[in-house]
N, CA, C and O of each residue as an XYZ file, in Angstrom:
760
protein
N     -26.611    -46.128     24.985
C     -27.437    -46.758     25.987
C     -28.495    -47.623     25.305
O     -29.009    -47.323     24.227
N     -28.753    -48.602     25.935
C     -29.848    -49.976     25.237
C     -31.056    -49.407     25.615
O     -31.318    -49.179     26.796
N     -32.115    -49.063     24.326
C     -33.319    -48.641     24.919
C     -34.102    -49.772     25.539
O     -34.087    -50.946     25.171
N     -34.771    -49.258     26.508
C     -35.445    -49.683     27.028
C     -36.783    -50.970     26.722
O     -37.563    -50.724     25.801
N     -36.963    -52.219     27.483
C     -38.583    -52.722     26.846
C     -38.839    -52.518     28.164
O     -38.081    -52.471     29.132
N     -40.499    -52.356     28.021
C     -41.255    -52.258     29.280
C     -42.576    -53.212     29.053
O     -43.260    -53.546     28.085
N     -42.562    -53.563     30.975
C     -43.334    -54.903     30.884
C     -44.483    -54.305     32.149
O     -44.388    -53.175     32.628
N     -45.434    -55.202     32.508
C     -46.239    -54.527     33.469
C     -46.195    -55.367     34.403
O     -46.416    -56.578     34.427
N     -45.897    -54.645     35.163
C     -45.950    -54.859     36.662
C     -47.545    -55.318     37.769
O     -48.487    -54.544     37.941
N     -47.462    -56.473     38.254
C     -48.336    -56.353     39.157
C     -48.863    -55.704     40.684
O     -50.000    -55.577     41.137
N     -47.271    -55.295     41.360
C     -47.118    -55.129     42.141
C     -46.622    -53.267     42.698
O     -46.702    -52.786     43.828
N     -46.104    -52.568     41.327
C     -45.591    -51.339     41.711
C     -46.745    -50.731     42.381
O     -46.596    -50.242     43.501
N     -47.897    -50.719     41.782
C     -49.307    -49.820     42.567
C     -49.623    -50.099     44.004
O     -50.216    -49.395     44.822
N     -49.077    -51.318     44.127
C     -48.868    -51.942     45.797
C     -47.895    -51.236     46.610
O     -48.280    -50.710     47.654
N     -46.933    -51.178     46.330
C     -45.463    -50.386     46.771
C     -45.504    -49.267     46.960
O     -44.915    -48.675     47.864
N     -46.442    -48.640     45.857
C     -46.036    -47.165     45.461
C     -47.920    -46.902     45.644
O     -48.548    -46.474     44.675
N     -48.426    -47.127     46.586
C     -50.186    -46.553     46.741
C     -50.043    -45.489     47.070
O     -49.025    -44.892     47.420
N     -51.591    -45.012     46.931
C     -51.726    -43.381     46.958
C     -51.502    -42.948     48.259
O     -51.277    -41.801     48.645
N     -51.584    -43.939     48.874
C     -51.677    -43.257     50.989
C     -50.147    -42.915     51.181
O     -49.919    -42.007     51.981
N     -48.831    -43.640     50.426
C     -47.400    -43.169     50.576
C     -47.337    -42.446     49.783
O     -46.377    -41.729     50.065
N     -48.066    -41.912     48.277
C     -47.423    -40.971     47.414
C     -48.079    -39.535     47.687
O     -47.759    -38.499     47.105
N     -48.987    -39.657     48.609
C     -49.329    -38.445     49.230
C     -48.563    -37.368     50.373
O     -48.767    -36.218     50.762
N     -47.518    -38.511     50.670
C     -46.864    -37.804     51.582
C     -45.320    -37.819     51.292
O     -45.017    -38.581     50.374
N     -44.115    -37.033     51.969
C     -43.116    -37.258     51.431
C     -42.610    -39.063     51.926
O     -42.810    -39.548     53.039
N     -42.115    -39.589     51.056
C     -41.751    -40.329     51.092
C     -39.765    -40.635     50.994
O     -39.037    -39.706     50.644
N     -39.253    -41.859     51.314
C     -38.153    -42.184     51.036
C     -37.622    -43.524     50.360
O     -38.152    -44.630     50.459
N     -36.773    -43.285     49.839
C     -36.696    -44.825     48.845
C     -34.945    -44.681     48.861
O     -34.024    -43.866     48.802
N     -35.325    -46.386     49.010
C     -33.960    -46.864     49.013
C     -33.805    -47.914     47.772
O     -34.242    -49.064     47.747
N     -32.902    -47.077     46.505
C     -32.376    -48.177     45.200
C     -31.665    -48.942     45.476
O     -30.652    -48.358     45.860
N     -31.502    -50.283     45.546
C     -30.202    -50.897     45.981
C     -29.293    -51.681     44.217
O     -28.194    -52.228     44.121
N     -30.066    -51.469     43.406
C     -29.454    -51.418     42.159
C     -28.796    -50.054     41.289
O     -27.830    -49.433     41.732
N     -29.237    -49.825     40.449
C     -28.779    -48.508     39.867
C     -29.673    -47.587     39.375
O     -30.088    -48.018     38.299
N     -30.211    -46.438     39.667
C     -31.160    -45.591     39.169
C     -30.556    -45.539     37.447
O     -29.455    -45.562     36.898
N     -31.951    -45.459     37.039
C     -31.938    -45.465     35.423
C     -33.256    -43.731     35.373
O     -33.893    -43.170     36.264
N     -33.133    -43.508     34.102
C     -33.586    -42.048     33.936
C     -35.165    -42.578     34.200
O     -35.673    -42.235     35.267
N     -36.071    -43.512     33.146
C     -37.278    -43.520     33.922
C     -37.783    -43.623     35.056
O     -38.978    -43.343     35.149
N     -36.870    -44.157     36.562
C     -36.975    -44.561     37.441
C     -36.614    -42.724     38.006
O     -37.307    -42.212     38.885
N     -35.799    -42.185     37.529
C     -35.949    -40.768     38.009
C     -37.128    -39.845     37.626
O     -37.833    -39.273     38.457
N     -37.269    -39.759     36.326
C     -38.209    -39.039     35.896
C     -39.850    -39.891     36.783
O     -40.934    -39.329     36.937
N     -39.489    -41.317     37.207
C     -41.096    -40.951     37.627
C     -41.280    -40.694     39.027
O     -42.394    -40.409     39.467
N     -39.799    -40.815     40.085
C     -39.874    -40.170     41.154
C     -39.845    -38.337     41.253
O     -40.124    -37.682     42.257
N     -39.473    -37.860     40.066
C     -39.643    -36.495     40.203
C     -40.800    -35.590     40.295
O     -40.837    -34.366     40.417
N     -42.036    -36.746     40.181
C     -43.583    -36.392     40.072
C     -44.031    -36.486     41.465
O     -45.247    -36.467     41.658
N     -43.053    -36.608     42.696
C     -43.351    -36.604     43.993
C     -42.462    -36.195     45.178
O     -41.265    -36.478     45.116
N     -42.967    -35.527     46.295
C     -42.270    -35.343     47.178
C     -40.980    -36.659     47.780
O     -41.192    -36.868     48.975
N     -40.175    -37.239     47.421
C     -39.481    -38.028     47.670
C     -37.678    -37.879     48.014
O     -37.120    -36.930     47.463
N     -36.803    -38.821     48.919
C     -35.987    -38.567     48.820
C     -35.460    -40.106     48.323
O     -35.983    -41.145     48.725
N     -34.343    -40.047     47.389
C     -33.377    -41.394     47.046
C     -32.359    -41.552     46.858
O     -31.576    -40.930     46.140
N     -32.169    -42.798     47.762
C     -30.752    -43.284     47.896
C     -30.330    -44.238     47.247
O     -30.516    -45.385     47.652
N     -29.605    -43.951     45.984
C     -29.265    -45.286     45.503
C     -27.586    -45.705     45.647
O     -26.596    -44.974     45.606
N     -27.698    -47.107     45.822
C     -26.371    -47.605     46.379
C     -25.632    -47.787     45.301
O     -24.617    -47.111     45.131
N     -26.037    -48.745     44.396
C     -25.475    -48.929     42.788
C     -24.755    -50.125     43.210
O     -23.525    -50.140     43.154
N     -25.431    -51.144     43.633
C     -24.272    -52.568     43.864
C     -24.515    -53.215     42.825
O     -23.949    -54.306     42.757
N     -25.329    -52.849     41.769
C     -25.466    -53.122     40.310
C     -24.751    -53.023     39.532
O     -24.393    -53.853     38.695
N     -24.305    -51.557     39.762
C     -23.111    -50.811     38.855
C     -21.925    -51.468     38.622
O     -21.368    -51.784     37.571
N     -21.558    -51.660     40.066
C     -20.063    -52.305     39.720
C     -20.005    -53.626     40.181
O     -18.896    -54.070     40.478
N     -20.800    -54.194     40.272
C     -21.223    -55.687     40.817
C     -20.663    -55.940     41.814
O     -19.907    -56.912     41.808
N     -20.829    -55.167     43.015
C     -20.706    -55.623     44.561
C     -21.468    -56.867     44.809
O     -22.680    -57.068     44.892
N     -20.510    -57.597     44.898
C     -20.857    -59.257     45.542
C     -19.491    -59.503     46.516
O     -18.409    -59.911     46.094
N     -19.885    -59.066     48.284
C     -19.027    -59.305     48.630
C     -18.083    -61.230     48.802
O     -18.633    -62.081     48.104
N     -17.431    -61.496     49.243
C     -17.045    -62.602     49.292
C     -18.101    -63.633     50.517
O     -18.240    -63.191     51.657
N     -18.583    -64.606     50.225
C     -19.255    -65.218     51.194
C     -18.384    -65.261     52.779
O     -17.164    -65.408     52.862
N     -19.128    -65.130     53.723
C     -18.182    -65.991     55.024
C     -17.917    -66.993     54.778
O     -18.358    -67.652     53.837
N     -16.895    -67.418     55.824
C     -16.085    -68.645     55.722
C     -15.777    -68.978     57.192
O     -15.911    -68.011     57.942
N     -15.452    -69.958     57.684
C     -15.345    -70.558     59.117
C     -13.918    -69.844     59.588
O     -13.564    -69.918     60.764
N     -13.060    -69.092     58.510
C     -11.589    -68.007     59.276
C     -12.345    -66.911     59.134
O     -12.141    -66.109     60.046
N     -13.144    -66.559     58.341
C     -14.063    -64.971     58.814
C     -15.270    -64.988     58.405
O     -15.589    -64.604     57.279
N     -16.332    -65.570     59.532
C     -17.530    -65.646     59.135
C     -18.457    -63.762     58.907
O     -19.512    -63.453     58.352
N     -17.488    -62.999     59.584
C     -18.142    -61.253     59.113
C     -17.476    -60.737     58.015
O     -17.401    -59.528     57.792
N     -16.907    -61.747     57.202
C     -16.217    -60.999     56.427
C     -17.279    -59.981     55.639
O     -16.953    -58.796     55.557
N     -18.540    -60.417     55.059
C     -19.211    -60.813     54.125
C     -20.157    -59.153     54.914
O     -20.564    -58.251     54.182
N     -20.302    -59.133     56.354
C     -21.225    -58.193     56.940
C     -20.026    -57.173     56.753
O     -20.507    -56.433     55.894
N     -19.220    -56.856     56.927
C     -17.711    -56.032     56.902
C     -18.083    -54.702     55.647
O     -18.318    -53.494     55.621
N     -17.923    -56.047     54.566
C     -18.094    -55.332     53.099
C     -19.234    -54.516     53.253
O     -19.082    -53.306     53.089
N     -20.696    -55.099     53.625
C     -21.858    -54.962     53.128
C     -21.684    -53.029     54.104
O     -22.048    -51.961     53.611
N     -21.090    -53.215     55.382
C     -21.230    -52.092     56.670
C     -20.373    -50.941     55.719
O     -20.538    -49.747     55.968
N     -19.930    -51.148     55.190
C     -18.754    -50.155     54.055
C     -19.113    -49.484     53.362
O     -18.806    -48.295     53.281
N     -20.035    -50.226     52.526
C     -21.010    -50.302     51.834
C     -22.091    -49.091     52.068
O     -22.137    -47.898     51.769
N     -22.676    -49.732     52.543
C     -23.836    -49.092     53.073
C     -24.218    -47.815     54.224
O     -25.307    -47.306     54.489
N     -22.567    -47.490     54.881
C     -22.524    -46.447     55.364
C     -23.407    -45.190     55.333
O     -23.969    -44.631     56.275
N     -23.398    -44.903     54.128
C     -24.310    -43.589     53.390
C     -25.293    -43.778     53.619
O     -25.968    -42.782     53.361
N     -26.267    -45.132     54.277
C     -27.606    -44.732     54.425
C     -27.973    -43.689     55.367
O     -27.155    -43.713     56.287
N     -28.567    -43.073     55.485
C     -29.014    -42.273     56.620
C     -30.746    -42.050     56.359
O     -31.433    -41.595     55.444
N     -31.029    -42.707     57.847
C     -32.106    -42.833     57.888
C     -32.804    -43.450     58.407
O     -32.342    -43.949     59.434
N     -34.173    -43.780     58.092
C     -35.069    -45.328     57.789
C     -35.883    -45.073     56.117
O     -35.984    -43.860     55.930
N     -36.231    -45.572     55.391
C     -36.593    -46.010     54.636
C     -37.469    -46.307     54.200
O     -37.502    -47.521     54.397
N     -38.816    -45.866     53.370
C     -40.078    -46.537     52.936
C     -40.092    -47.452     52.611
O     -40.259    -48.474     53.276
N     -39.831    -47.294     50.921
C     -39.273    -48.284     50.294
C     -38.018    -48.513     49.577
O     -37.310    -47.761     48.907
N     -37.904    -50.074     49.978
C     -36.604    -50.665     49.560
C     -36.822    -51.258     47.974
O     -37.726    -52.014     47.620
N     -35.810    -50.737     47.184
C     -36.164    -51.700     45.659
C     -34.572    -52.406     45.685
O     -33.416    -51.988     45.617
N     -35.224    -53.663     45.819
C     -34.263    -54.572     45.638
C     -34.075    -55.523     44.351
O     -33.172    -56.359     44.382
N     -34.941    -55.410     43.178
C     -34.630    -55.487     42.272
C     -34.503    -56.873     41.902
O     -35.455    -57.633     42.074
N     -33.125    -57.378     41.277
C     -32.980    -58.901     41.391
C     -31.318    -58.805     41.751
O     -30.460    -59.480     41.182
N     -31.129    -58.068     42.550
C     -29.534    -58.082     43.248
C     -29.727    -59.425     44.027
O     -29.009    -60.405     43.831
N     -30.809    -59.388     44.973
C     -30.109    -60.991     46.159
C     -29.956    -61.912     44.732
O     -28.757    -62.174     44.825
N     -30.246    -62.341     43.909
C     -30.050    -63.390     43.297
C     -28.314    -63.184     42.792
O     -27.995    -64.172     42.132
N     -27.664    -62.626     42.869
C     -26.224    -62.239     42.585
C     -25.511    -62.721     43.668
O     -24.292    -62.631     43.524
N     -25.984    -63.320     44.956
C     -25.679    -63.528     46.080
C     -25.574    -64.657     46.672
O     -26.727    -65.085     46.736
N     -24.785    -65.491     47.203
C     -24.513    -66.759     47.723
C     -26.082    -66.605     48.944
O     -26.760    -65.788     49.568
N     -25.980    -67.581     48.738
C     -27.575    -67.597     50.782
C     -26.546    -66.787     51.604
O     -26.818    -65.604     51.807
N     -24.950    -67.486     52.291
C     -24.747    -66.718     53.610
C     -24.438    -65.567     53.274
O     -24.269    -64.740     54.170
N     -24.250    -65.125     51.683
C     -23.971    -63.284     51.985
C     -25.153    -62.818     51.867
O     -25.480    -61.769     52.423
N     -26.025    -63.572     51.076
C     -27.285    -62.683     51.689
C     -27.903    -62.504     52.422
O     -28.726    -61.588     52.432
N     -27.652    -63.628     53.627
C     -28.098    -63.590     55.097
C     -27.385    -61.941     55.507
O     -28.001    -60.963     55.929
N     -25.940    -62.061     55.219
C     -25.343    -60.887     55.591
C     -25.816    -59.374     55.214
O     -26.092    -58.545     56.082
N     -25.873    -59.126     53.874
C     -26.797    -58.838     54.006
C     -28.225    -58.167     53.988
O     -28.310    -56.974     53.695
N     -29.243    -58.839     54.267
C     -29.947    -58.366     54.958
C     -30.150    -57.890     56.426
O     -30.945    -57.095     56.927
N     -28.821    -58.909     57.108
C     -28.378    -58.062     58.254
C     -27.948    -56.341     58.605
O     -28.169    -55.353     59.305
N     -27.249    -56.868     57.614
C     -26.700    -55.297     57.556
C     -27.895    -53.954     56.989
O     -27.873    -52.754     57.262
N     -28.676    -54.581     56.296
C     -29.473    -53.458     55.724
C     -31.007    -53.086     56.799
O     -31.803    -52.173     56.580
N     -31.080    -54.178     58.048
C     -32.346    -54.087     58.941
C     -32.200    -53.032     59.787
O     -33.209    -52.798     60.452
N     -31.203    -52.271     59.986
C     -31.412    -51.151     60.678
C     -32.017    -49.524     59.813
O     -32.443    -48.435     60.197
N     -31.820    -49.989     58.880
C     -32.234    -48.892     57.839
C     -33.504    -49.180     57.487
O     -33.973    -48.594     56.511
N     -34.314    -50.149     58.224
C     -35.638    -50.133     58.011
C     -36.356    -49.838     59.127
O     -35.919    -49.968     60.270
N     -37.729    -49.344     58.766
C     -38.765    -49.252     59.836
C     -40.447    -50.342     59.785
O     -40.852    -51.080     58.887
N     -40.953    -50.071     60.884
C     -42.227    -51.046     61.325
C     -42.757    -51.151     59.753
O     -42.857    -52.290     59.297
N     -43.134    -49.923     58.819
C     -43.835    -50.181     57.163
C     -42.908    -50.042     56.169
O     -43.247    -49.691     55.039
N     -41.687    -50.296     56.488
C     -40.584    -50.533     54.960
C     -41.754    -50.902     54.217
O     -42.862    -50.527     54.599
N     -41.604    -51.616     53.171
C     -42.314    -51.959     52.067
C     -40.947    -52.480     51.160
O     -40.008    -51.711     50.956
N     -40.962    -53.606     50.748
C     -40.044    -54.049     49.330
C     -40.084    -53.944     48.254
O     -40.800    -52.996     47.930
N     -39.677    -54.435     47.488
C     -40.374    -54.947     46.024
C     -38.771    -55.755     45.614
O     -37.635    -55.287     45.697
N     -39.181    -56.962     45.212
C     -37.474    -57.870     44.896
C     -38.109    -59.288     43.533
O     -39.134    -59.907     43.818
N     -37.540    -59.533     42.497
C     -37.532    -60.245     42.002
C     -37.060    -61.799     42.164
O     -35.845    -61.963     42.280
N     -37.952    -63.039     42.186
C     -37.238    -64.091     43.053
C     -37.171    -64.954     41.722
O     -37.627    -64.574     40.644
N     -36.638    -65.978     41.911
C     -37.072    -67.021     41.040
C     -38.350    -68.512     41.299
O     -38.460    -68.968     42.436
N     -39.000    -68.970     40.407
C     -39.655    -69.593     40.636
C     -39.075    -71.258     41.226
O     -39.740    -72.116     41.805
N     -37.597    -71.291     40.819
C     -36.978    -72.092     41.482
C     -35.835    -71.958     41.427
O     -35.599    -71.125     40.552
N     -34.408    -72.530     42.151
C     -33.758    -72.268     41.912
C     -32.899    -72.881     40.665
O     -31.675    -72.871     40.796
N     -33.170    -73.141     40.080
C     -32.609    -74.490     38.930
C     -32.551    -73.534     37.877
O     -31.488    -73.552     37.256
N     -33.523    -72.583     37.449
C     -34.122    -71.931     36.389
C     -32.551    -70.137     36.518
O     -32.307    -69.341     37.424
N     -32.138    -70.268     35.521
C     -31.281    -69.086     35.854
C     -32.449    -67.668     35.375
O     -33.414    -67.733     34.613
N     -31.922    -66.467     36.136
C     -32.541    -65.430     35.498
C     -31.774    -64.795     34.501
O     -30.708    -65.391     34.345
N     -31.946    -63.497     33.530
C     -31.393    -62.870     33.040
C     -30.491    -61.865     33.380
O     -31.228    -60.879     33.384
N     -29.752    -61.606     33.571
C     -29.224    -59.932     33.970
C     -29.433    -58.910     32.847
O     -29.016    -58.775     31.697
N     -30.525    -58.031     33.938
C     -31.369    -57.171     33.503
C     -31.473    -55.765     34.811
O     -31.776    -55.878     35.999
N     -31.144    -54.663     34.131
C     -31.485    -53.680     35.074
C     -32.871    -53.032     34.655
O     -33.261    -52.718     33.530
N     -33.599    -52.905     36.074
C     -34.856    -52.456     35.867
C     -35.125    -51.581     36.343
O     -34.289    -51.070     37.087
N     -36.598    -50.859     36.150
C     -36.392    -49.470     36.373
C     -37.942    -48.834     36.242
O     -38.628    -49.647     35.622
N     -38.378    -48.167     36.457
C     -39.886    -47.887     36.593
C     -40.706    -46.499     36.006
O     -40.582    -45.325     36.358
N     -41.597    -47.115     34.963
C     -41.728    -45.802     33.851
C     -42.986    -45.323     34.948
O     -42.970    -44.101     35.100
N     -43.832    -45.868     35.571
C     -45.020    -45.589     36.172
C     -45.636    -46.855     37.317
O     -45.152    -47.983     37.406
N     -46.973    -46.254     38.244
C     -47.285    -47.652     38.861
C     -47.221    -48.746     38.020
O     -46.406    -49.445     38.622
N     -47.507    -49.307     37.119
C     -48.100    -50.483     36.465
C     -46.829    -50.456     35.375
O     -47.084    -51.043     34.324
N     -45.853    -50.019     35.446
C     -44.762    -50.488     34.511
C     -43.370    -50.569     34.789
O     -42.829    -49.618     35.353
N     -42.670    -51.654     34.445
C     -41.166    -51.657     34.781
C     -40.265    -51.137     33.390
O     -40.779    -51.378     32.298
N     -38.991    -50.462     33.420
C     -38.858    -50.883     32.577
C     -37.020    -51.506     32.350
O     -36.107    -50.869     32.875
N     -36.649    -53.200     31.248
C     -35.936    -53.570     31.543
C     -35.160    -52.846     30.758
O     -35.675    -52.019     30.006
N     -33.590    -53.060     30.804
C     -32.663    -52.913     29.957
C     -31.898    -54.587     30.051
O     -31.841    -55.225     31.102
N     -31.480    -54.969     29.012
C     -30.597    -56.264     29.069
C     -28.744    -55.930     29.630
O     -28.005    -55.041     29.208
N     -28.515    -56.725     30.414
C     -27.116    -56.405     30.152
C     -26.224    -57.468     29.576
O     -26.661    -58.564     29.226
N     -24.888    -57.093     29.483
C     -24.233    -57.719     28.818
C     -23.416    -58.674     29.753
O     -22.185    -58.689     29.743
N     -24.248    -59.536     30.629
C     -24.006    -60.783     31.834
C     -25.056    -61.810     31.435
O     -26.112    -61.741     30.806
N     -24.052    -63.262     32.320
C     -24.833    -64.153     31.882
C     -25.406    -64.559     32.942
O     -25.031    -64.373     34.100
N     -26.442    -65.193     32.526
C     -27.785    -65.332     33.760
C     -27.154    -65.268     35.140
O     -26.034    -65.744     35.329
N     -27.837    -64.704     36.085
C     -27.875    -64.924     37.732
C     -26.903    -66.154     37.758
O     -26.909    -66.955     36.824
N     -26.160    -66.281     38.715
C     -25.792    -67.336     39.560
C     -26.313    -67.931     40.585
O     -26.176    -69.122     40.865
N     -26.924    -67.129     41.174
C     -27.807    -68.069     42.513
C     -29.486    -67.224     42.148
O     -29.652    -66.072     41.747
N     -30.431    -68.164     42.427
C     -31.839    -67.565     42.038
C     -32.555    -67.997     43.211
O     -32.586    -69.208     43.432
N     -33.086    -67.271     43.935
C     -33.731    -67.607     45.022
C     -34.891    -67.387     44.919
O     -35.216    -66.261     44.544
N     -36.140    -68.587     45.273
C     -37.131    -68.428     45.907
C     -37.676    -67.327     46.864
O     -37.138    -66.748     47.808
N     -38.830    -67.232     46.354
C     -39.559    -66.063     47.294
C     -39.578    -66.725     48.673
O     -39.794    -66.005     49.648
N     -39.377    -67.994     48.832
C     -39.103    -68.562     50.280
C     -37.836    -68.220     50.890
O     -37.429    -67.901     52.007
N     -37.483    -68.363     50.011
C     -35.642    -68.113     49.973
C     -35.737    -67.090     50.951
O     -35.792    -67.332     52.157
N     -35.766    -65.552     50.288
C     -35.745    -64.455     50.507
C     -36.433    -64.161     51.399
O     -35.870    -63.478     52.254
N     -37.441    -64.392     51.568
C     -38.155    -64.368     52.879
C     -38.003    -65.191     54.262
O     -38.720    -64.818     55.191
N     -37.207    -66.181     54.455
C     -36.062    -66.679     55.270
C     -35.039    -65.666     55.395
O     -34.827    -65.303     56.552
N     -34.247    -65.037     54.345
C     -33.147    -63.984     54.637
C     -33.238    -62.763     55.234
O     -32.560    -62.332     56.166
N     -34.259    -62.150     54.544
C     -35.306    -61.018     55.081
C     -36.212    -61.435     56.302
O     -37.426    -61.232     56.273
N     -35.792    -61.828     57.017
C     -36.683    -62.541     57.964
C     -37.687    -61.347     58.772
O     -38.749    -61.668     59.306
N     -37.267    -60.218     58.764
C     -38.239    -59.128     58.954
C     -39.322    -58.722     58.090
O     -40.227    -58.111     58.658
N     -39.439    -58.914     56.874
C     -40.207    -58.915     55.801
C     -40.978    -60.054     56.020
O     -40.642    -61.053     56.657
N     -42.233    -59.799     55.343
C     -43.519    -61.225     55.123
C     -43.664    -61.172     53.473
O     -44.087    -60.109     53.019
N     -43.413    -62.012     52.733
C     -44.344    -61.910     51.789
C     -45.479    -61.816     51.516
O     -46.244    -62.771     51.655
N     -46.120    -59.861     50.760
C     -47.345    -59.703     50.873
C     -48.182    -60.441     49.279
O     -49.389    -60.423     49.039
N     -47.407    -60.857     48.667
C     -47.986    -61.149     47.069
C     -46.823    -61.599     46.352
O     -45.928    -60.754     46.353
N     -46.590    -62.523     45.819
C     -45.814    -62.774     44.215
C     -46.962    -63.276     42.982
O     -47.966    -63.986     42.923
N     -46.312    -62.615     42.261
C     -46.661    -62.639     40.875
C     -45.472    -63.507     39.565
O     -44.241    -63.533     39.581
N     -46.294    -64.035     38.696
C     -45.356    -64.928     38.272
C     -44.869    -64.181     36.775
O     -45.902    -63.692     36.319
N     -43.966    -63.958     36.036
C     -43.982    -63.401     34.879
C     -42.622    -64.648     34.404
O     -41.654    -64.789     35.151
N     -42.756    -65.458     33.098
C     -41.692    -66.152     32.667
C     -40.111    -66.836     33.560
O     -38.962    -66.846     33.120
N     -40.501    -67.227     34.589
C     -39.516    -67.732     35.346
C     -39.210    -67.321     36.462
O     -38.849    -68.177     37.269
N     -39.242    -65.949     36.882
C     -39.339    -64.590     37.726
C     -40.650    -64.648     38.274
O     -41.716    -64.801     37.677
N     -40.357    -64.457     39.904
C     -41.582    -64.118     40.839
C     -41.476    -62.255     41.245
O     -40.437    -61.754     41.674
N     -42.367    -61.701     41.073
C     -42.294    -60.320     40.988
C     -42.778    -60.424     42.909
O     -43.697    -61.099     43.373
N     -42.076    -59.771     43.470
C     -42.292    -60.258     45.154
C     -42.845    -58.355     45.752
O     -42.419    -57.229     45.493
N     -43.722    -58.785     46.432
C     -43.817    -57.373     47.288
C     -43.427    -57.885     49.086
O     -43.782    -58.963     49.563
N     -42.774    -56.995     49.711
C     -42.487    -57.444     50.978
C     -42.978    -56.402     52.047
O     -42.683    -55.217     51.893
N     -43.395    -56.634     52.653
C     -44.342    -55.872     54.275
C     -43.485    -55.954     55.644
O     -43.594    -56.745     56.580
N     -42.742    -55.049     55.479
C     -41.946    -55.159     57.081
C     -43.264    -55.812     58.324
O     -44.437    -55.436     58.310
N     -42.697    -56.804     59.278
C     -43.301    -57.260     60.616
C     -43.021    -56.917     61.684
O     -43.609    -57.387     62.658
């Protein structure tokens, strides 16, 4: 396994404040749990669901004008196992793996598994021109991420925190933060 670098975060202490870590909470991984990201949820009443569309690189096929659900189909398959609603969602930098209409899809598919204070946290790009890295991340504490590199080549689609917040259209952007190309995004269910 590639050890770990860790970078600091502006935004985890936002996500993760003392008024939700006081109580039980729920979290939804939509990348792949890594051991620091366990070991620092084990310091709290919490439950987690991680999907792992990281793991095996679930990118369903975009719609198309012969099956514009194709794309919601996959994602409903998918995502079956949620049960629930959800605190927080870590979305990581998966939408950027994602054409716009599958990620319209979705975030369709994933809005019923949220409630009135979801809370996000998603990595955007500062534009789309700029590729990101593929990197799984993972969280040693509030104020730290930590990456692993993988062995992929940059993002294919990099979306704006506008971007994403058009797709997520239930979400507001509460803050981005800028770190080397990457907008570190916190999101506030509306």
């Amino acid at each position: 396994m590639v050890t770990p670098v860790f970078e600091p975060s502006a935004l985890l202490a936002r996500v993760f404040d003392d008024k939700l870590l006081e109580q039980p909470f729920s979290v939804l991984d939509v990348g792949g749990v890594g051991a620091e990201t366990l070991e620092y949820f084990s310091n709290y009443t919490c439950r987690i669901t991680v999907l792992g569309l990281l793991d095996d690189l679930f990118v369903p096929e975009p719609p198309s004008e012969e099956d514009p659900y194709r794309a919601h189909r996959a994602f409903e398959s998918r995502l079956d196992i949620l049960n629930g609603k959800y605190d927080v969602c870590l979305f990581w930098d998966y939408p950027n793996y994602l054409s716009p209409p599958t990620l319209r899809a979705f975030a369709e598919v994933l809005a019923p598994a949220l409630h009135a204070r979801t809370r996000g946290h998603v990595f955007a790009g500062l534009n789309n021109r700029q590729g990101l890295p593929a990197v799984r991340y993972g969280i040693k504490d509030n104020d730290t991420f930590s990456l692993r590199p993988l062995n992929q080549p940059p993002l294919k689609y990099v979306h704006t925190q506008g971007e994403l917040a058009d797709a997520f259209h239930y979400f507001k952007v509460a803050r981005g933060s800028l770190r080397e190309g990457r907008v570190e995004v916190q999101l506030e269910h509306i």
